[in-house]
C-alpha positions as CSV (number, residue, x, y, z in Angstrom):
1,X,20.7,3.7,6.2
2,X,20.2,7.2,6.8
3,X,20.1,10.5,8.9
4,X,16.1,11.0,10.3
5,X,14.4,12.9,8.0
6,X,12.5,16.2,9.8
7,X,9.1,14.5,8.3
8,X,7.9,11.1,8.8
9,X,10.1,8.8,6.6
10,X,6.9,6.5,6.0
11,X,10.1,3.6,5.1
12,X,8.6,0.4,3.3
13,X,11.0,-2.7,2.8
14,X,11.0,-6.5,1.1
15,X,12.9,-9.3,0.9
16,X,13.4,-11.5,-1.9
17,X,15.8,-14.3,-3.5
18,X,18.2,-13.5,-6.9
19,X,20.8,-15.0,-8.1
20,X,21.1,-17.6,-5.2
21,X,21.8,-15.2,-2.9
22,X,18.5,-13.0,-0.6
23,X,18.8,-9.7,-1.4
24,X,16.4,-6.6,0.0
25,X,15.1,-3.2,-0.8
26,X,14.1,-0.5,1.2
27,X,12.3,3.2,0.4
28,X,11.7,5.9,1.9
29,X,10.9,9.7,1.9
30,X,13.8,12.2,2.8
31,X,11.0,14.7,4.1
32,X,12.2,18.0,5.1
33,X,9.4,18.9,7.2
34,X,5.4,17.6,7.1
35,X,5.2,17.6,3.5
36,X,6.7,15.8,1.1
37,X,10.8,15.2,-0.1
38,X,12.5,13.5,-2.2
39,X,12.4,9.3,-2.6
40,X,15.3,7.2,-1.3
41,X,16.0,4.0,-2.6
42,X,18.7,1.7,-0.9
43,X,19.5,-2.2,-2.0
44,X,20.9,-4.8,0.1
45,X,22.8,-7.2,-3.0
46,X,23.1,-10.5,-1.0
47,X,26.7,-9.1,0.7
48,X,26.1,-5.5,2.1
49,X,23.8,-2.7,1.5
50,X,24.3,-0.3,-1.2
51,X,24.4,3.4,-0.6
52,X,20.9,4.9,-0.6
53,X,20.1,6.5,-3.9
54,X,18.0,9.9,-3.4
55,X,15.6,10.6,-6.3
56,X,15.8,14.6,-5.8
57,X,13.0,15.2,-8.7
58,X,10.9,13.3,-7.0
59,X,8.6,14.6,-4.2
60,X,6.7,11.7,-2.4
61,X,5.3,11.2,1.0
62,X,5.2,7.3,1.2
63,X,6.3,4.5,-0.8
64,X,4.9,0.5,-1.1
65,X,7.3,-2.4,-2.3
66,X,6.5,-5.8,-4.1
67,X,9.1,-8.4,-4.1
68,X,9.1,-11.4,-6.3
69,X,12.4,-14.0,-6.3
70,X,14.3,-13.0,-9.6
71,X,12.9,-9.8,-10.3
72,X,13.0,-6.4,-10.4
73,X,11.7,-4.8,-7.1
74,X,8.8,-2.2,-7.8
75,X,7.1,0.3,-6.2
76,X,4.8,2.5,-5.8
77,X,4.8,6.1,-3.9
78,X,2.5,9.1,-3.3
79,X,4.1,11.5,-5.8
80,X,3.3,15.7,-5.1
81,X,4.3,16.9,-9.0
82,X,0.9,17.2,-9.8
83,X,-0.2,19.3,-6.6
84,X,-0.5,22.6,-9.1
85,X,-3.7,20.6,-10.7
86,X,-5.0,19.8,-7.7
87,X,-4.5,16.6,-7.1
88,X,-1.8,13.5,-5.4
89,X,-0.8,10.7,-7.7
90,X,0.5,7.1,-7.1
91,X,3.7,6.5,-9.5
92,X,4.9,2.8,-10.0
93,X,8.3,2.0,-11.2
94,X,10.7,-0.7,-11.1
95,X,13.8,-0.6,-9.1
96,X,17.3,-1.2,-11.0
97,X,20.4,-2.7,-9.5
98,X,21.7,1.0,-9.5
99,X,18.4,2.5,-7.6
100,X,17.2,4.0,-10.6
101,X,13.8,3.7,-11.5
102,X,13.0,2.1,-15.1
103,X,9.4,2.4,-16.2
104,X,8.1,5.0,-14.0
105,X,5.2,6.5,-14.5
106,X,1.7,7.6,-13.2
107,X,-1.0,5.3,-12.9
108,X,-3.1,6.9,-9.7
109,X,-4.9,10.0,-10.0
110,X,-5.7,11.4,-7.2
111,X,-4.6,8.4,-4.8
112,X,-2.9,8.7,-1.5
113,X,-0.8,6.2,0.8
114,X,-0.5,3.4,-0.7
115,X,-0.2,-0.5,-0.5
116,X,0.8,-3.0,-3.1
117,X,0.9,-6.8,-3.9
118,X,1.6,-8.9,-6.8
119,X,1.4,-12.4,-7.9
120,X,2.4,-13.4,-11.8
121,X,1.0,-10.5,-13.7
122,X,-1.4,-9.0,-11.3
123,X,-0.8,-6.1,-8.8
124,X,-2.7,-4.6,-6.5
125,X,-2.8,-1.4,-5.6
126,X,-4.7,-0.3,-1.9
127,X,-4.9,3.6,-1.6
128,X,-7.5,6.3,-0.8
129,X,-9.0,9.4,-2.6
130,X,-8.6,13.1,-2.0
131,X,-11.6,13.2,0.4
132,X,-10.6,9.7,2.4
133,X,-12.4,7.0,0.5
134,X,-10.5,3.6,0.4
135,X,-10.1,1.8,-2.9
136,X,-8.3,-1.1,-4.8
137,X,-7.1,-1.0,-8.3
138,X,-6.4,-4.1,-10.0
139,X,-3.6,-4.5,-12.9
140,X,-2.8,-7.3,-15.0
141,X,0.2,-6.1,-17.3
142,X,2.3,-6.0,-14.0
143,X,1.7,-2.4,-13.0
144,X,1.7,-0.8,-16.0
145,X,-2.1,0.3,-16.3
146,X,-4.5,-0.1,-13.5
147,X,-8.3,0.1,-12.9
148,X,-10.2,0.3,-9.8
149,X,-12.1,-2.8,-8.4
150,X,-15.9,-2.6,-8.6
151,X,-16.9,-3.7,-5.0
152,X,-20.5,-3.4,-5.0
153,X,-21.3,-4.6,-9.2
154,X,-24.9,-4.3,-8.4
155,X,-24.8,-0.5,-7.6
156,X,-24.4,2.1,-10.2
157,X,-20.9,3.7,-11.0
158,X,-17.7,1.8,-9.5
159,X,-18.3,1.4,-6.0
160,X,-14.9,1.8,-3.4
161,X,-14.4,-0.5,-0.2
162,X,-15.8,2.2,1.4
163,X,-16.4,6.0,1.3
164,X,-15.4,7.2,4.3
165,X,-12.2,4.6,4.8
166,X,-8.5,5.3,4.8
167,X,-5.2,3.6,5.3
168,X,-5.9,0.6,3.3
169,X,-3.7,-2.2,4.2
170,X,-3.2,-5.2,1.1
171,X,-1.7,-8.0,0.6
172,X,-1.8,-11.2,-1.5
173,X,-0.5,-14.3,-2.6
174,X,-1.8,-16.9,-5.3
175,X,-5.3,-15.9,-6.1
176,X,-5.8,-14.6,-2.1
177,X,-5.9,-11.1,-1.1
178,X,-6.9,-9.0,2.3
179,X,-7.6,-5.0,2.2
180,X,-8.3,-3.5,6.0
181,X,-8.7,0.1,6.0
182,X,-9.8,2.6,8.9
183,X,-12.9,4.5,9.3
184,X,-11.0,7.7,9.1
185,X,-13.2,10.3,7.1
186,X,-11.2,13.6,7.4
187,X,-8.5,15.0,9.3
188,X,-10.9,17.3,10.6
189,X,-13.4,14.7,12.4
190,X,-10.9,11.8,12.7
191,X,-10.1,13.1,16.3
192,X,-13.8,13.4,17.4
193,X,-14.6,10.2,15.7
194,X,-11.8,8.2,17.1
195,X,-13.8,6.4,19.8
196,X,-16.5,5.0,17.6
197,X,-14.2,3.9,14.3
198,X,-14.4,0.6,12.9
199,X,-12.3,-1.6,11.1
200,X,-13.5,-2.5,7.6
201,X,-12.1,-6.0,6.0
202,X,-12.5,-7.8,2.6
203,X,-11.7,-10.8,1.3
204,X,-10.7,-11.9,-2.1
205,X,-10.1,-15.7,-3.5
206,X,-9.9,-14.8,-6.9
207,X,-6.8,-12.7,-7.4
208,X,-8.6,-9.5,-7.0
209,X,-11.5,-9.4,-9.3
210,X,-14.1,-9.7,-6.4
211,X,-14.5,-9.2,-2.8
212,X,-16.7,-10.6,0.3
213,X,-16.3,-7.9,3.0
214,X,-16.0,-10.0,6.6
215,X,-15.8,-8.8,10.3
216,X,-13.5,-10.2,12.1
217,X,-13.2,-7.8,14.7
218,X,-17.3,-7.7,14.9
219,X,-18.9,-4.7,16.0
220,X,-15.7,-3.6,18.2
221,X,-15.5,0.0,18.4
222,X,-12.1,2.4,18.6
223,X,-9.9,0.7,16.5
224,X,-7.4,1.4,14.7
225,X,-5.8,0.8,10.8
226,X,-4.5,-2.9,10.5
227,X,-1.5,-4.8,9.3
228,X,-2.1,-7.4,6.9
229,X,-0.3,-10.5,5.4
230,X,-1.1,-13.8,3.5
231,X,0.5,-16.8,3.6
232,X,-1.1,-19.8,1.2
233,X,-4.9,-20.1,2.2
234,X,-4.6,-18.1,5.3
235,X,-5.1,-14.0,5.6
236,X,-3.6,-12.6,8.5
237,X,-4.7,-9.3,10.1
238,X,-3.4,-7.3,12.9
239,X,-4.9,-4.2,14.5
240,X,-5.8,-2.0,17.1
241,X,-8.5,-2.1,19.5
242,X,-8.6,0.6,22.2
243,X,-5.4,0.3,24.1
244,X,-5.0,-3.4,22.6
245,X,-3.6,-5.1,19.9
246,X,-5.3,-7.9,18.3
247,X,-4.7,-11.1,15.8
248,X,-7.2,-12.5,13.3
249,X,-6.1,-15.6,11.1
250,X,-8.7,-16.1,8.4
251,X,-8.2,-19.7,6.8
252,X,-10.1,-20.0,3.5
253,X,-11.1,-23.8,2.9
């Protein structure tokens, strides 16, 4: 679809059904070097894919796509405009039929990396702060204004999945939803820390609202961020474990 990019490309794709035909989209960030560049859009239409669209105004450093049959493909990137007020935003727009990208606007701030999911009107959104803490926010107007989860409604203040987590992985389907993030607390201490990181997992059954954290990778050290996908009342997880990879299926009854 394109020329490697001098920075990591971070490319997120989805595949969905319209007009009787499957169709796909695919973005990416057309880094120039480690920071950020400008996001590329590219469609597949059901016959061939479409030449990549390059947002130059846009400077982003990773992108997250939900997919529904017969609608608009969104997404939702890690957007540098706002660097000169010190902080990283998450934007969310739809995605045309041209690539363009109707509705976008900011609804992050700061948030980094991010995840997304949907199901009717709610999205999720998994992401982390400026100092590595791993959150959800929760929409219900399809991505047009969000508001972090409460994990912990027995604590004072809004409470995160965790505060020193990154690299939240999400996704959902009906009213279930799995985030798995990293114990990754700063660049700076993520090397010396490596060996005794954990996974963190929750579980939600009720489209988001609340969450039961669970272990299935028990007290295992050195691991690594996970993958995560849901298909009708099972959760899926991948991740690694030292120099493994490992498989968790989570049926909720």
């Amino acid at each position: 679809l394109a020329a490697r990019p001098a920075g990591p490309a971070l490319p997120a794709a989805c595949i969905y059904a319209a007009g009787g035909s499957l169709r796909a989209a695919a973005v990416w960030s057309a880094q120039p070097s480690e920071s950020d560049g400008p996001l590329v859009v590219a469609q597949h239409d059901g016959q061939a894919w479409q030449p990549p669209v390059v947002h130059a105004s846009i400077r982003s450093s990773g992108a997250a796509l939900y997919c529904a049959d017969d609608q608009l493909p969104e997404v939702v990137w890690r957007d540098h405009r706002e660097q000169h007020l010190g902080r990283i935003a998450l934007y969310q727009a739809s995605i045309d039929a041209s690539g363009g990208l109707p509705g976008e606007h900011r609804v992050i701030a700061p948030g980094y990396d991010p995840s997304y999911c949907g199901q009717g009107d709610v999205r999720l959104v998994g992401y982390h702060g400026a100092v590595n803490e791993a959150h959800v926010a929760r929409s219900l107007d399809r991505g047009a204004t969000f508001g972090e989860v409460d994990m912990d409604p027995f604590a004072a203040g809004v409470q995160g999945l965790d505060d020193s987590g990154k690299f939240v992985s999400l996704a959902c389907e009906g009213s279930l939803a799995i985030a798995a993030w990293g114990d990754w607390p700063t660049k700076q201490e993520a090397a010396a820390r490596a060996p005794s990181r954990t996974l963190g997992t929750a579980i939600s059954t009720d489209g988001g609202l609340t969450w039961t954290a669970v272990r299935p990778a028990g007290e295992d050290q050195s691991q690594g961020p996970a993958t995560v996908a849901v298909r009708g009342n099972v959760a899926y997880l991948m991740w690694k474990s030292g120099n493994q990879l490992r498989v968790a299926a989570i049926v909720v009854e």
